[in-house]
N, C-alpha and C positions, 0 to 999 in steps of 0.2 A: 825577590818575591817567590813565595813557594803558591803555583796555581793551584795544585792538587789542596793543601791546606786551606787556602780560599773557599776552593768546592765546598769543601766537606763544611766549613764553618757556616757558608749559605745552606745546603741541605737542610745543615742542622736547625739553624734559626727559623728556614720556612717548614719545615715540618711542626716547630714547636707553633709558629703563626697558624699554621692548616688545621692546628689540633684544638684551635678555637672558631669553629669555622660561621658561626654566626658575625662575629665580630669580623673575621675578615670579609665576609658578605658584604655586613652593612659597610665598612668601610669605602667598599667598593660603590656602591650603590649613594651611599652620600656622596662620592665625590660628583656622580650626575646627576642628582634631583639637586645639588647647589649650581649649575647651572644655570637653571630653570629662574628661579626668583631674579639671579643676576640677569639675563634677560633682560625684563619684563623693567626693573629699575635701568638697567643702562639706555631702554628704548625711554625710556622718560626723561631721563637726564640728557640725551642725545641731542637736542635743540643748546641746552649750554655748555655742553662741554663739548661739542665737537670743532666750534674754533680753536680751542685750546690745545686739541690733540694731533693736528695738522699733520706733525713730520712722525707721528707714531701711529699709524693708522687710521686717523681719521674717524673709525667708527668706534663708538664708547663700548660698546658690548664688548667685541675683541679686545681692544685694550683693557678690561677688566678682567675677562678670562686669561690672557696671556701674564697678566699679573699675578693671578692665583696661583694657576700653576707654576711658576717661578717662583714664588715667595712661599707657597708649599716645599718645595726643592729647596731655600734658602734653611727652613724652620729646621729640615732633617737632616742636613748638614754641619748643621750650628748644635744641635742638640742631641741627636741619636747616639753619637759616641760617649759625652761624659754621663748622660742619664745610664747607657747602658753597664757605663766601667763602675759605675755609682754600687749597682744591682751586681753587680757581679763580685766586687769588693765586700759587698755586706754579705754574700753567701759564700765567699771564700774559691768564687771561678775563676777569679782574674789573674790568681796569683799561679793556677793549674794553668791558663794560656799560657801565660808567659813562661810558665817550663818548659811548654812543649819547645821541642828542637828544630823552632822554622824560623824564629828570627820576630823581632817586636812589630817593623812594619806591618809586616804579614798577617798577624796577630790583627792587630788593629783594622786593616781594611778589610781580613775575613767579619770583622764586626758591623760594620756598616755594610756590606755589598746588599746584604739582604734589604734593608731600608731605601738603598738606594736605587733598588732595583721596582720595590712596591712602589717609592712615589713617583716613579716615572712611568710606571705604570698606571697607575690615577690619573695621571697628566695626560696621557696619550688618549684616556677614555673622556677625560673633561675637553680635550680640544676636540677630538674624532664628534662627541655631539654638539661641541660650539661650531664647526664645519656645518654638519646637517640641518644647523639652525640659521644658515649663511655666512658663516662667520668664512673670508678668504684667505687665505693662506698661501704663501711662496714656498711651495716643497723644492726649491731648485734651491733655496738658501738654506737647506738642510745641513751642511758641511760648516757655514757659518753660524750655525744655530748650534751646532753639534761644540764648536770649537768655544766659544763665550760658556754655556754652561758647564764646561769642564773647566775653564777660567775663574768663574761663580764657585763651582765645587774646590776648587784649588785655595780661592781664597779663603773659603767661610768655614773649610775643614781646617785651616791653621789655627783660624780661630777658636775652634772645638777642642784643637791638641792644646791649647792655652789653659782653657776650663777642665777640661780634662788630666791635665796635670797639674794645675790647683789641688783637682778630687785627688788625684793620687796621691800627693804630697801631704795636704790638708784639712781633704774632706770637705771641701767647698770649692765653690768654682766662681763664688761672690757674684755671682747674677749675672757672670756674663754673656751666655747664651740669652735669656733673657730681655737682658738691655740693648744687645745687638739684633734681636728679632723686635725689639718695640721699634730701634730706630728704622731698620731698614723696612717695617712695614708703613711708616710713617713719613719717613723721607728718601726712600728709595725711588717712589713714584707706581708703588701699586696700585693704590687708589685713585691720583691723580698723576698728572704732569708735576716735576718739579720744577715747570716754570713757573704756576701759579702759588710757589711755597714765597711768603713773606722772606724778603730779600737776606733779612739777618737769620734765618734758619735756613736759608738757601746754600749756604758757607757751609754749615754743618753737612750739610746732605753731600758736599764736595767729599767727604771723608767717608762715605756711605758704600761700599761697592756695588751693594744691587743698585745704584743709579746711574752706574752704567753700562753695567750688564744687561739690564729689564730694557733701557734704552736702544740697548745695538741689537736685543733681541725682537722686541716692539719692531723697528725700523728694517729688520731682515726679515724676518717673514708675515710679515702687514703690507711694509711698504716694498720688500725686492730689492732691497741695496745689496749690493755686495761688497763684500771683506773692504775692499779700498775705502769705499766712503762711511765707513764705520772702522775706519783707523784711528781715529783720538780718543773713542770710550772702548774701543779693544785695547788698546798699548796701555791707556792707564788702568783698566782692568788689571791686563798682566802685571802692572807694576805692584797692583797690591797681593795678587795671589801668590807673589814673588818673595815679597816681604813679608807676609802674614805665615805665609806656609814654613817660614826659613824661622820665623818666631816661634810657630808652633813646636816644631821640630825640637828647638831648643829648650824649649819650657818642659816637653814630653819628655827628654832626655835628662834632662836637670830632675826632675820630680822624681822619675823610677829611681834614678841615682841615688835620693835622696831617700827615697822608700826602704830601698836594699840596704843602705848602711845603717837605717834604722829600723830595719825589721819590721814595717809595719803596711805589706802588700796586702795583707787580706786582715787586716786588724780596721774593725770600723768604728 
């Protein structure tokens, strides 16, 4: 990995972000007046869902907040890379990265750093006033917290190199970004527990990886578990980030292959 090349490609991206500065304002600003509304319905929904939510904090507000922002992180993950290779293909940029002389990974995570940097930044400002609005949090599981979302990003960026070399190879990425952000917002356990998901869709959600990433995350800084007792949805985390990513990789590598011998990198 060339760091200097990264730099430069973040610079570039957020300058080109800064040079819309209403839009990254409001951005900013919606991510905390949607707090607000979540509130005001999780204290109402709180008398029935807080049986439910026992071993994930107990309190519904937080566990909806901790959701958002994770399933925000999941959205940008899954998606920021083929929509960008998309745009960049139709104006003939993608095929100028990949000349430059730093190498394709390089290339590619210079293109997300900036995305991934904004939603974590949203994140920190939607928890920092879910905090001020009571919400408690285990800052001592910061390290386990730290480690699952680079798990989460592991896996769900395989899944991106998938869609994203579809786009390259075929100009479509057949909905999979898409249909992987309906299920995982669906059966991941954003909105709820997935213990209360009907038992035959319950199966599927085992296939899901934000269920148990949102899950070890929910239980490390709600409830204060550490690493050990959130060893069965970390290992099988990593199992998929393991295999998804090793997928990716493959598809990204097959497609530009495919590109190159047929000349058609910046043809859209």
């Amino acid at each position: 990995m060339n760091l200097d090349a990264i730099a430069a490609l973040l610079k570039a991206s957020f300058l080109t972000a800064a040079s819309y500065r209403v839009r990254f304002v409001q951005a900013m600003i919606t991510s905390l007046v949607t707090v607000i509304p979540v509130f005001f319905v999780a204290r109402a929904l709180q008398p029935m869902m807080g049986p439910t939510i026992q071993a994930e904090g107990k309190d519904f507000f937080a566990f909806l907040v901790v959701g958002f922002v994770v399933m925000a992180f999941v959205v940008m993950c899954v998606d920021s890379l083929p929509s960008q290779v998309s745009g960049d293909i139709n104006n003939g940029f993608f095929e100028a990265l990949l000349g430059a002389p730093v190498g394709t990974p390089t290339v590619l995570v210079g293109m997300v750093a900036y995305p991934v940097l904004f939603t974590m930044a949203r994140g920190a400002l939607m928890l920092s006033l879910a905090a001020v609005m009571g919400v408690h949090m285990s800052l001592a599981r910061i390290p386990e917290v730290a480690l699952i979302v680079a798990l989460l990003a592991i896996a769900h960026f395989g899944i991106s190199l998938v869609a994203t070399g579809l786009m390259v190879a075929f100009r479509t990425t057949l909905a999979i970004p898409q249909v992987v952000i309906t299920a995982s917002g669906f059966l991941g356990g954003v909105y709820w527990p997935t213990s209360v998901i009907p038992s035959w869709v319950f199966t599927v959600s085992k296939f899901v990886p934000l269920t148990y990433g949102l899950r070890a995350i929910r239980q490390a800084v709600l409830e204060g578990r550490a690493l050990p007792q959130l060893a069965d949805d970390v290992v099988t985390l990593a199992a998929f980030a393991g295999c998804l990513m090793a997928l990716g990789i493959l598809a990204m590598s097959l497609a530009l292959a495919h590109a190159r011998r047929r000349g058609t990198l910046s043809q859209y």
